[in-house]
N, CA, C and O atoms as a Maestro MAE file, in Angstrom:
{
 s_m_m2io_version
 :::
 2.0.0
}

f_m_ct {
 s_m_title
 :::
 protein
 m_atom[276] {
  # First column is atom index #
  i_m_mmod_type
  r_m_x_coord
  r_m_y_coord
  r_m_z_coord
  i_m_residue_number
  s_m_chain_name
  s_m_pdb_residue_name
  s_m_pdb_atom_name
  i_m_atomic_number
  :::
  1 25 74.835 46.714 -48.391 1 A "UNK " " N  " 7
  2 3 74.762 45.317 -47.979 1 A "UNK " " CA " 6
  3 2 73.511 44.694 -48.586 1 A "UNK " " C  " 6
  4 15 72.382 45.184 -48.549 1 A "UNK " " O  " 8
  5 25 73.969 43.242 -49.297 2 A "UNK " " N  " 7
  6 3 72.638 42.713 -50.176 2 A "UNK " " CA " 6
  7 2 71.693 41.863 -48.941 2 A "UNK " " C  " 6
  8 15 72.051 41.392 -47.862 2 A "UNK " " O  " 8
  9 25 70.557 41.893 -49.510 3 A "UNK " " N  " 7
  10 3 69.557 41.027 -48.429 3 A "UNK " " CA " 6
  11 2 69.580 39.624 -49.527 3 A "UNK " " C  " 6
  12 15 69.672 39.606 -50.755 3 A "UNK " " O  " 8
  13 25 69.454 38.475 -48.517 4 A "UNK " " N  " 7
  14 3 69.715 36.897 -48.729 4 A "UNK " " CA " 6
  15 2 68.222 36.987 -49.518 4 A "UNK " " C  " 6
  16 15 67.366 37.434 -48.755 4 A "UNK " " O  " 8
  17 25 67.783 36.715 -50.674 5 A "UNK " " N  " 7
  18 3 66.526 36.532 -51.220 5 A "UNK " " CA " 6
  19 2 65.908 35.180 -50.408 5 A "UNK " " C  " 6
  20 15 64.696 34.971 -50.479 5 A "UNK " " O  " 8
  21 25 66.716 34.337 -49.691 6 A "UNK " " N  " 7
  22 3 66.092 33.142 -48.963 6 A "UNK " " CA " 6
  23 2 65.526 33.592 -47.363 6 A "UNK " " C  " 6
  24 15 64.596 33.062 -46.754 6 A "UNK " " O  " 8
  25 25 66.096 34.341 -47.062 7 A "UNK " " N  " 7
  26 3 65.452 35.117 -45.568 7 A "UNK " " CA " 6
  27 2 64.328 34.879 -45.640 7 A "UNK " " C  " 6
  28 15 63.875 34.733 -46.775 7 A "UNK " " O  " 8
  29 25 63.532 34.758 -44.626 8 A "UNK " " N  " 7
  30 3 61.793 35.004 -44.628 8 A "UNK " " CA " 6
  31 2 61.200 34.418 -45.147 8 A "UNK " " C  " 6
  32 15 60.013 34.673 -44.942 8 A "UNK " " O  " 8
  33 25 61.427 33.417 -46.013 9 A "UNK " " N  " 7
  34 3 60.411 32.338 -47.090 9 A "UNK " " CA " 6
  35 2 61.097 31.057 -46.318 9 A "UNK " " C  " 6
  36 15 62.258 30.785 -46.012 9 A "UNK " " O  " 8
  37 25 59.778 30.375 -46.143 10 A "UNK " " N  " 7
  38 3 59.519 29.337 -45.336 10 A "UNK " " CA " 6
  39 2 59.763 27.968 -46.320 10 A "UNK " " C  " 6
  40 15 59.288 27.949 -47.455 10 A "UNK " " O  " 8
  41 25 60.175 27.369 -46.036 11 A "UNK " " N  " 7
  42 3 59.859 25.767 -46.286 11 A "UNK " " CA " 6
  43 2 58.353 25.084 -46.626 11 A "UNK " " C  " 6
  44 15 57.310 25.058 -45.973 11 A "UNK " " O  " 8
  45 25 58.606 24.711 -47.539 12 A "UNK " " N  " 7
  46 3 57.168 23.794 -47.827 12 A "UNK " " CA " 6
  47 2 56.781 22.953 -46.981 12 A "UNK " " C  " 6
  48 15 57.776 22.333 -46.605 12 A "UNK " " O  " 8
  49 25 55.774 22.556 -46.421 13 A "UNK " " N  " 7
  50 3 55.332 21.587 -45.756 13 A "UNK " " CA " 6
  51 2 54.382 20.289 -46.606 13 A "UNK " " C  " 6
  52 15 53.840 20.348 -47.710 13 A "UNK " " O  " 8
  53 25 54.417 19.584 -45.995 14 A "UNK " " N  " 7
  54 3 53.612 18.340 -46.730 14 A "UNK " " CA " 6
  55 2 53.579 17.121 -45.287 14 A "UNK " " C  " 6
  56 15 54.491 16.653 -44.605 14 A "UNK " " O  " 8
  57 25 52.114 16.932 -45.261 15 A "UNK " " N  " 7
  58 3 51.424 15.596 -44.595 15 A "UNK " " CA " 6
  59 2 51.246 14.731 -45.295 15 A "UNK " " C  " 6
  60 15 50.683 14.726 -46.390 15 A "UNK " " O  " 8
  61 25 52.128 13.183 -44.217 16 A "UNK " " N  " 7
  62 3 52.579 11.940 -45.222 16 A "UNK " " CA " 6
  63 2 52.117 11.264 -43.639 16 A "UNK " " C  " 6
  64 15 51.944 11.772 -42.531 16 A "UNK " " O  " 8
  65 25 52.015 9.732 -44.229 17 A "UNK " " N  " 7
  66 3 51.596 8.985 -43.398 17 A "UNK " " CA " 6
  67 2 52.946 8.025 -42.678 17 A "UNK " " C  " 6
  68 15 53.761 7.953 -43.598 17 A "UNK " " O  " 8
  69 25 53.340 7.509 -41.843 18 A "UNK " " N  " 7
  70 3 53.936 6.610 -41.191 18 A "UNK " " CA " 6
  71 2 54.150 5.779 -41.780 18 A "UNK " " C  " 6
  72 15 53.120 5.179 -42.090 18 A "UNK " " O  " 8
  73 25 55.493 5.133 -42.355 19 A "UNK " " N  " 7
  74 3 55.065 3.711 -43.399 19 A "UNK " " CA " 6
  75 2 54.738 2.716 -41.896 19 A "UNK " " C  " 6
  76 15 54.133 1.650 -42.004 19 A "UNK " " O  " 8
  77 25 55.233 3.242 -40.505 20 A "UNK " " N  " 7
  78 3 55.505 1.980 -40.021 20 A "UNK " " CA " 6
  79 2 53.995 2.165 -38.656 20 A "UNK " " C  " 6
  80 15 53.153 1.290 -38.456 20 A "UNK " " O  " 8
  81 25 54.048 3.295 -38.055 21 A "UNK " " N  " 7
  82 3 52.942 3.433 -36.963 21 A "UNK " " CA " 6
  83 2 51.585 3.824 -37.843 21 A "UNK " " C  " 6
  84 15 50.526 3.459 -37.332 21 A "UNK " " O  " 8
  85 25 51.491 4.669 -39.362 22 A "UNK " " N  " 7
  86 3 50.085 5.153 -39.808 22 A "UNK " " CA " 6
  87 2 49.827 5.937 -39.114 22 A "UNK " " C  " 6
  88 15 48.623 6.040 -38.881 22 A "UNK " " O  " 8
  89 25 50.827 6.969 -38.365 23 A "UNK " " N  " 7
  90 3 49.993 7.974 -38.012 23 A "UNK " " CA " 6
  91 2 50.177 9.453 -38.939 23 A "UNK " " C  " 6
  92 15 50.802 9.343 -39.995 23 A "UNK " " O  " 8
  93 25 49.861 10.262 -38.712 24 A "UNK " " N  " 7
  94 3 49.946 11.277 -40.031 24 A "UNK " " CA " 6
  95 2 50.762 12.324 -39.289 24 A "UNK " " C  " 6
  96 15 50.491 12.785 -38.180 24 A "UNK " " O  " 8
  97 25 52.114 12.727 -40.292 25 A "UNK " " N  " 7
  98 3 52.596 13.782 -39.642 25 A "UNK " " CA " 6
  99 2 53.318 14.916 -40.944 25 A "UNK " " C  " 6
  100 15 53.251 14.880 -42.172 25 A "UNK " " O  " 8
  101 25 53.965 15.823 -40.030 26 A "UNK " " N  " 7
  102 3 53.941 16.814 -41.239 26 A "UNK " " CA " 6
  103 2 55.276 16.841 -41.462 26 A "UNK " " C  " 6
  104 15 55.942 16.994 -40.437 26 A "UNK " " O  " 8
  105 25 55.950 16.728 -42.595 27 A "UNK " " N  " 7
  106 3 57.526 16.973 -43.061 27 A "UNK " " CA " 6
  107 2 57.615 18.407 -43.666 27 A "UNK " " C  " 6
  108 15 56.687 18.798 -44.374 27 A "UNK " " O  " 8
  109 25 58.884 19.357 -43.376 28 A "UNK " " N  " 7
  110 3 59.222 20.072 -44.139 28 A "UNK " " CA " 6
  111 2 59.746 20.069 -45.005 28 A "UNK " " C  " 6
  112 15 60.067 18.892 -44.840 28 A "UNK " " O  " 8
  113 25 60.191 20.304 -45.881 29 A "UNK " " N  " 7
  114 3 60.258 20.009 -47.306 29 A "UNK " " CA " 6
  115 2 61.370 21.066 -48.079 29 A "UNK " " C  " 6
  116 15 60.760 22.126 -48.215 29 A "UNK " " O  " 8
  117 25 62.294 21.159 -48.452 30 A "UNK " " N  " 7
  118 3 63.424 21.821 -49.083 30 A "UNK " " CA " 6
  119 2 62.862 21.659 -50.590 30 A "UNK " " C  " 6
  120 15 62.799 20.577 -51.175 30 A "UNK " " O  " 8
  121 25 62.515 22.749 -51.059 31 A "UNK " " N  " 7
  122 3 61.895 22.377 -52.316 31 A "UNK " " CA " 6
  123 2 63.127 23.439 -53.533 31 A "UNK " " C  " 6
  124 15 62.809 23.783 -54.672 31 A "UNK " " O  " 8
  125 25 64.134 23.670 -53.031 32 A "UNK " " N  " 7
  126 3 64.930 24.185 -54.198 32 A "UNK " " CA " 6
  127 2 65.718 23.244 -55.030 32 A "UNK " " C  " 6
  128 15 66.116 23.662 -56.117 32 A "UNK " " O  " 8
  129 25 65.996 22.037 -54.671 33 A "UNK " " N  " 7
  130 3 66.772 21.104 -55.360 33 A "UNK " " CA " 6
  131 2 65.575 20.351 -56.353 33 A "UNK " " C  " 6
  132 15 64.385 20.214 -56.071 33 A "UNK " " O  " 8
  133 25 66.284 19.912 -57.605 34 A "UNK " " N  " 7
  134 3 65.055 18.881 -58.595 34 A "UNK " " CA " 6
  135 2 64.657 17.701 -57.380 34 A "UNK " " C  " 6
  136 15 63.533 17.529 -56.909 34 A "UNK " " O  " 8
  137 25 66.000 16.895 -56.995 35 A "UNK " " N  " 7
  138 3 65.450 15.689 -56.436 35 A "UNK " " CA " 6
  139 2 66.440 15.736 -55.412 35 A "UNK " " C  " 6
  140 15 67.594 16.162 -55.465 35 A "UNK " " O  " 8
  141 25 65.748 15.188 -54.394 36 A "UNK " " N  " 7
  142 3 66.485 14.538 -53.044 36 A "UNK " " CA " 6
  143 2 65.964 13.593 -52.491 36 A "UNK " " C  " 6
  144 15 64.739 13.500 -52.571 36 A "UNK " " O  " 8
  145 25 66.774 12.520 -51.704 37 A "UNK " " N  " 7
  146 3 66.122 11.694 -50.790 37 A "UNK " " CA " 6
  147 2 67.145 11.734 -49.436 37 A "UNK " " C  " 6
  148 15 68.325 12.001 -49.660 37 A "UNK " " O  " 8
  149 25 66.745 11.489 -48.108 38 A "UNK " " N  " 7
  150 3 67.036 11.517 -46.992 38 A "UNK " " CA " 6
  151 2 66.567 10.590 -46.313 38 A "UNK " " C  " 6
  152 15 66.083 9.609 -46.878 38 A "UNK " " O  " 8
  153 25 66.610 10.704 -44.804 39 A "UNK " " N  " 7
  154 3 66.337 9.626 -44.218 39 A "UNK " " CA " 6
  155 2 65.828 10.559 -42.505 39 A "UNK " " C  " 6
  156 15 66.527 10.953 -41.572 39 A "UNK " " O  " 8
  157 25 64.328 10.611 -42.749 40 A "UNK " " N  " 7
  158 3 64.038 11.348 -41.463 40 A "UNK " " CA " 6
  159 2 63.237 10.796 -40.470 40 A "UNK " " C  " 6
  160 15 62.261 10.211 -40.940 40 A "UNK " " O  " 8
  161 25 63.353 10.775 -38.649 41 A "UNK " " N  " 7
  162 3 62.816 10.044 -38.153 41 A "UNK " " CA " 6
  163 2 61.156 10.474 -38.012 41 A "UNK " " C  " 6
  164 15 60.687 11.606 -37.884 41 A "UNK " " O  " 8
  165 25 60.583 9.416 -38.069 42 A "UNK " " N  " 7
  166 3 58.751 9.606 -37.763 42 A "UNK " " CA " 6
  167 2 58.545 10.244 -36.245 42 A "UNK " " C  " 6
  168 15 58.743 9.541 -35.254 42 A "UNK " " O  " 8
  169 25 58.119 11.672 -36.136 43 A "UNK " " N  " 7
  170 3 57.586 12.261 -34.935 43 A "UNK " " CA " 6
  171 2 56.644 11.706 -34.018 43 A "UNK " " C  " 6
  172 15 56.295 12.278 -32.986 43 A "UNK " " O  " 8
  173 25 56.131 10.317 -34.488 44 A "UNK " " N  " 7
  174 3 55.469 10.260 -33.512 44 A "UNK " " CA " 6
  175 2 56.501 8.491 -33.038 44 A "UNK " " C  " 6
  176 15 57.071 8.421 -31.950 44 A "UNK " " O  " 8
  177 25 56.529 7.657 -33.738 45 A "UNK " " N  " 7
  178 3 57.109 5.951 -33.364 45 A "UNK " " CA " 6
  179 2 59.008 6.462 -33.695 45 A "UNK " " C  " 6
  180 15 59.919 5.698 -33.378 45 A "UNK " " O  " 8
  181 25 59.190 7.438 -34.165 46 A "UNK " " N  " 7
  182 3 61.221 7.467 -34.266 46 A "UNK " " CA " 6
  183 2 61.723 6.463 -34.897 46 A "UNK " " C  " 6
  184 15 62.865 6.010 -34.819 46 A "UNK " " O  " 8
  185 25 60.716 6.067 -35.619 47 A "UNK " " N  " 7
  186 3 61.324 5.119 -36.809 47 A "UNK " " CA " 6
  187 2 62.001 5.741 -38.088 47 A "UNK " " C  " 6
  188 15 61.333 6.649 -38.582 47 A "UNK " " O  " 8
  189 25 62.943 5.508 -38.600 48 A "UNK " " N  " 7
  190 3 63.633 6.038 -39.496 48 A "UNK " " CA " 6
  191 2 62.694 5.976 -41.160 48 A "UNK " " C  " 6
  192 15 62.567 4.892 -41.729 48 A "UNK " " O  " 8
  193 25 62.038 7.439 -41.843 49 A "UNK " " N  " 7
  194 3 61.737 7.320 -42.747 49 A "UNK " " CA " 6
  195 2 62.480 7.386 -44.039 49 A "UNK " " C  " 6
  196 15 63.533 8.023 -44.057 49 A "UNK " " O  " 8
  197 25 62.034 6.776 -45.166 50 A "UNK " " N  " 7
  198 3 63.297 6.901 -46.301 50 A "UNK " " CA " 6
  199 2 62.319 8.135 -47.367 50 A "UNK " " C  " 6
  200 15 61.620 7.761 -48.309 50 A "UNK " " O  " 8
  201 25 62.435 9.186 -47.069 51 A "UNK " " N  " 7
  202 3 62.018 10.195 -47.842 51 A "UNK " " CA " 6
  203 2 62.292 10.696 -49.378 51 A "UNK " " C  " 6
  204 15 63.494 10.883 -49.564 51 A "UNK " " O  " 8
  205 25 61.442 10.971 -50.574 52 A "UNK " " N  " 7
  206 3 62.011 11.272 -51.890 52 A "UNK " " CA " 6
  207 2 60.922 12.674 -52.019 52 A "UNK " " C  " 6
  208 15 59.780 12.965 -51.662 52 A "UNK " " O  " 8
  209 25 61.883 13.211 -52.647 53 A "UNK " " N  " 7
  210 3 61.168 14.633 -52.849 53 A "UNK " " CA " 6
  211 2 61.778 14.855 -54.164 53 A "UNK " " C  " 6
  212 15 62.925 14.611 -54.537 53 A "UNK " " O  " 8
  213 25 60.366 15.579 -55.057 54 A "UNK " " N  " 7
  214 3 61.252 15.758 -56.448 54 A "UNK " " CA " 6
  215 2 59.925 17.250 -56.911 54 A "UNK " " C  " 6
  216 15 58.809 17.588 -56.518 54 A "UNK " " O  " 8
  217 25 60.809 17.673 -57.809 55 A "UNK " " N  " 7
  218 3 59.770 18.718 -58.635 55 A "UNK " " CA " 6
  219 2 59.828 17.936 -59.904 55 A "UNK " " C  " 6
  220 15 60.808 17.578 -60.558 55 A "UNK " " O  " 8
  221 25 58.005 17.675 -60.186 56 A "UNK " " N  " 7
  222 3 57.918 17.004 -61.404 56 A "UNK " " CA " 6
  223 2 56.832 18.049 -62.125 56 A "UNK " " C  " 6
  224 15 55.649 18.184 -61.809 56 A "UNK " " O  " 8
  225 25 57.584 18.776 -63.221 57 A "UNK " " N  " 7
  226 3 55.964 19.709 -63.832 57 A "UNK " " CA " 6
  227 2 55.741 21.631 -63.066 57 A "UNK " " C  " 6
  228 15 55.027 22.615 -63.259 57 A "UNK " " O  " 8
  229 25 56.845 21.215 -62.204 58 A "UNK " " N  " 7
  230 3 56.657 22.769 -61.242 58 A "UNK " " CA " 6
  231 2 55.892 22.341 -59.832 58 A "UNK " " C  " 6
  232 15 55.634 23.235 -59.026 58 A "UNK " " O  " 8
  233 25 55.570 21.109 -59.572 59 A "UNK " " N  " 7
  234 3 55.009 20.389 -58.332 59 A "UNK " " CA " 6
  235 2 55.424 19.792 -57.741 59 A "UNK " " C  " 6
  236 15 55.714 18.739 -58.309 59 A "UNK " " O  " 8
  237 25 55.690 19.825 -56.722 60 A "UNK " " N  " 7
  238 3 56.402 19.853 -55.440 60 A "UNK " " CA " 6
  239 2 56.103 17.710 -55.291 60 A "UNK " " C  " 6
  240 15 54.988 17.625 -54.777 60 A "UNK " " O  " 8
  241 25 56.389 16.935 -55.419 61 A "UNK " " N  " 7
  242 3 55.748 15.276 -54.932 61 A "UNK " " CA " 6
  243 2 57.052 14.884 -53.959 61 A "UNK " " C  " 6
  244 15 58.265 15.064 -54.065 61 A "UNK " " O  " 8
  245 25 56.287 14.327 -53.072 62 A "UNK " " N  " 7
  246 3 56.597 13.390 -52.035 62 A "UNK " " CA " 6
  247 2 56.439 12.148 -51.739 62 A "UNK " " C  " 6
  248 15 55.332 11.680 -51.471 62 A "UNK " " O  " 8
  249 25 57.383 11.553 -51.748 63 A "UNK " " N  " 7
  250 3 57.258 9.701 -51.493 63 A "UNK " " CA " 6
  251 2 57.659 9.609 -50.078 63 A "UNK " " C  " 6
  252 15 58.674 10.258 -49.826 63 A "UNK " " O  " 8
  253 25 57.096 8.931 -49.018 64 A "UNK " " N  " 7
  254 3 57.918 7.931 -47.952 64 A "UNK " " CA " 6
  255 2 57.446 6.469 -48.189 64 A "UNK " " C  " 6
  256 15 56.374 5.989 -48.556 64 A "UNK " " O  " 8
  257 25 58.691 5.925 -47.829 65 A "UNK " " N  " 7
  258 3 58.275 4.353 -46.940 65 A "UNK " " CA " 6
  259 2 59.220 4.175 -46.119 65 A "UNK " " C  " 6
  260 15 60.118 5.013 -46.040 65 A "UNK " " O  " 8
  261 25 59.211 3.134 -45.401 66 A "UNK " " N  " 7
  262 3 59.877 2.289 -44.856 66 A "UNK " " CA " 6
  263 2 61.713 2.436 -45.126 66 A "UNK " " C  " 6
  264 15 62.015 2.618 -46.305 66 A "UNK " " O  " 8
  265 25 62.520 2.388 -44.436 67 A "UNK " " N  " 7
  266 3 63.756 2.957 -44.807 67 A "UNK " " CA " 6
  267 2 64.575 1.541 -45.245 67 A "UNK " " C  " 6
  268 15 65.766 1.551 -45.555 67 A "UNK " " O  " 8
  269 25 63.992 0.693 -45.226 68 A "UNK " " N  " 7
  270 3 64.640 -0.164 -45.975 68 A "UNK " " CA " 6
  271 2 63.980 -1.223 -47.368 68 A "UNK " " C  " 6
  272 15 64.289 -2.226 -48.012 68 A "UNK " " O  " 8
  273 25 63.194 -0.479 -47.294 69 A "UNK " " N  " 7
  274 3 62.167 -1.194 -48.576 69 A "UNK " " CA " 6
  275 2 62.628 -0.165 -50.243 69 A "UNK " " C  " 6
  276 15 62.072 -0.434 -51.308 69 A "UNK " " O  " 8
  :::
 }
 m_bond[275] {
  # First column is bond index #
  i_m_from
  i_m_to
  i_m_order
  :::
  1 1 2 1
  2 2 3 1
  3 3 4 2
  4 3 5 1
  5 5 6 1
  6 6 7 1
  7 7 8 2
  8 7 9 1
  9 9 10 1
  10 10 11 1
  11 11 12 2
  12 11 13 1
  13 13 14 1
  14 14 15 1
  15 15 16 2
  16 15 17 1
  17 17 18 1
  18 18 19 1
  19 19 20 2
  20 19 21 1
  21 21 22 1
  22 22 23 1
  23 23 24 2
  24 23 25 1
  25 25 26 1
  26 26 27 1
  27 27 28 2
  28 27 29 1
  29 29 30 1
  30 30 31 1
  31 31 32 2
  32 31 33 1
  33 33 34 1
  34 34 35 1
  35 35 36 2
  36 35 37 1
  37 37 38 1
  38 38 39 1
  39 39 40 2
  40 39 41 1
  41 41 42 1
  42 42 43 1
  43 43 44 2
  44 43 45 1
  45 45 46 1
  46 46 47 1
  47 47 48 2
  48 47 49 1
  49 49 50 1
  50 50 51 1
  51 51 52 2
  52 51 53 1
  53 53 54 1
  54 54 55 1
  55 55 56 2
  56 55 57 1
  57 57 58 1
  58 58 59 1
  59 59 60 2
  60 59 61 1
  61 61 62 1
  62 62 63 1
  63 63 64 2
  64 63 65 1
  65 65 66 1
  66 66 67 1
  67 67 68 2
  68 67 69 1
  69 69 70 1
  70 70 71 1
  71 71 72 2
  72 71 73 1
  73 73 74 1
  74 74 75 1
  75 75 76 2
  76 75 77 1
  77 77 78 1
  78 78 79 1
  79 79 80 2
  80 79 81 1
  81 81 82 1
  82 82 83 1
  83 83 84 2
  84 83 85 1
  85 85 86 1
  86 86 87 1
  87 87 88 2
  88 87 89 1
  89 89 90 1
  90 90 91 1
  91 91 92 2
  92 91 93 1
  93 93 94 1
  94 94 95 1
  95 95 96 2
  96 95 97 1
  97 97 98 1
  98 98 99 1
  99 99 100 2
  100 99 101 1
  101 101 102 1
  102 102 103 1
  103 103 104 2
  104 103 105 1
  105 105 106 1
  106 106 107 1
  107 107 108 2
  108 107 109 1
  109 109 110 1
  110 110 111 1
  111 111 112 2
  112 111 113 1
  113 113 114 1
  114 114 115 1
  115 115 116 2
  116 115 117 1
  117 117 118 1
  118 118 119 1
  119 119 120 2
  120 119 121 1
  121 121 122 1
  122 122 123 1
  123 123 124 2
  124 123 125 1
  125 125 126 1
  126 126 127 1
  127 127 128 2
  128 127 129 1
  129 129 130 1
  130 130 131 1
  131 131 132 2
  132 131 133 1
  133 133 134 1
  134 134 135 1
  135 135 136 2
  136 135 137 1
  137 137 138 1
  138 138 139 1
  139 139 140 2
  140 139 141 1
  141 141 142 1
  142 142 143 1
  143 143 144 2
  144 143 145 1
  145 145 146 1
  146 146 147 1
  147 147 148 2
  148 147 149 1
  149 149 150 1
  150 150 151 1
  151 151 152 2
  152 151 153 1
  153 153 154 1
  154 154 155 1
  155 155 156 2
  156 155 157 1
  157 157 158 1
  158 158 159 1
  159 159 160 2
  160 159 161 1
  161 161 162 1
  162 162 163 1
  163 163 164 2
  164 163 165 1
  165 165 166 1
  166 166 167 1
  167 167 168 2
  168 167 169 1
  169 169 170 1
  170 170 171 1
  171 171 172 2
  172 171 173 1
  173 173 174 1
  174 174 175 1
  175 175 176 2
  176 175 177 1
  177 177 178 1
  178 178 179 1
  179 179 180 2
  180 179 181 1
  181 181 182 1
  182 182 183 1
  183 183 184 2
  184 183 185 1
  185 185 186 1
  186 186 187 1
  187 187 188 2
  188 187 189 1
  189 189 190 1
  190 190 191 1
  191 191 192 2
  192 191 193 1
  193 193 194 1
  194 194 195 1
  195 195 196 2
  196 195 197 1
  197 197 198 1
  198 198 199 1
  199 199 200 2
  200 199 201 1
  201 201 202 1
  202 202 203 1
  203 203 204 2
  204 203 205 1
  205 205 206 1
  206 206 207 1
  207 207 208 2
  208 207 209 1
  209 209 210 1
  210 210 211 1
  211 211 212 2
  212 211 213 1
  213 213 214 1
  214 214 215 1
  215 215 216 2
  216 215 217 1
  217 217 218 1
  218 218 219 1
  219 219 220 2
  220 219 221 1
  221 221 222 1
  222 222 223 1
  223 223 224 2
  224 223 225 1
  225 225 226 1
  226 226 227 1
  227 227 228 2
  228 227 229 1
  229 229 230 1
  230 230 231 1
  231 231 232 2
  232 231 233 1
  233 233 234 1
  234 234 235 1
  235 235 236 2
  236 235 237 1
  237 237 238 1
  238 238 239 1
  239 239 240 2
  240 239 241 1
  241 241 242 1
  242 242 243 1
  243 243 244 2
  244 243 245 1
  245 245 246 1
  246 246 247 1
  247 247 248 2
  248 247 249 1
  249 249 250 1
  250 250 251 1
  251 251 252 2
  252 251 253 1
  253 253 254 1
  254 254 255 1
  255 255 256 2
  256 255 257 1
  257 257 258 1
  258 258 259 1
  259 259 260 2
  260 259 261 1
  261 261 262 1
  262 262 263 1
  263 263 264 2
  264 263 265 1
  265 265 266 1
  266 266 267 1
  267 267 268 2
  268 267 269 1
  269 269 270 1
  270 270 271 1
  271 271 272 2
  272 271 273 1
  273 273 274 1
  274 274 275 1
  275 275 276 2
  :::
 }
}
């Protein structure tokens, strides 16, 4: 029986700011795809963030704002 090479390896994390309260919180981060965007709520105000995640160079970058901007 093969072992899942994804078992046990964690998710990236990354601290981004609130586009809408400014408070600072931490997103996990799916870093196997080139690019994604989603839509995740802010842990602290539950405002809906519009999230972009991309590997540019072998580096992991993160955009939020506002989910309708």
């Amino acid at each position: 029986m093969g072992v899942d090479s994804q078992v046990g390896q964690m998710m990236p994390s990354v601290v981004v700011q609130c586009p809408y309260c400014g408070e600072t919180i931490e997103l996990l981060v799916e870093d196997s795809e080139d690019v994604q965007e989603y839509v995740e709520d802010c842990q602290v105000c539950c405002r809906p963030i519009a999230v972009r995640a991309a590997l540019e160079d072998g580096e992991l970058q993160v955009r939020v704002c506002a989910e309708n901007d």
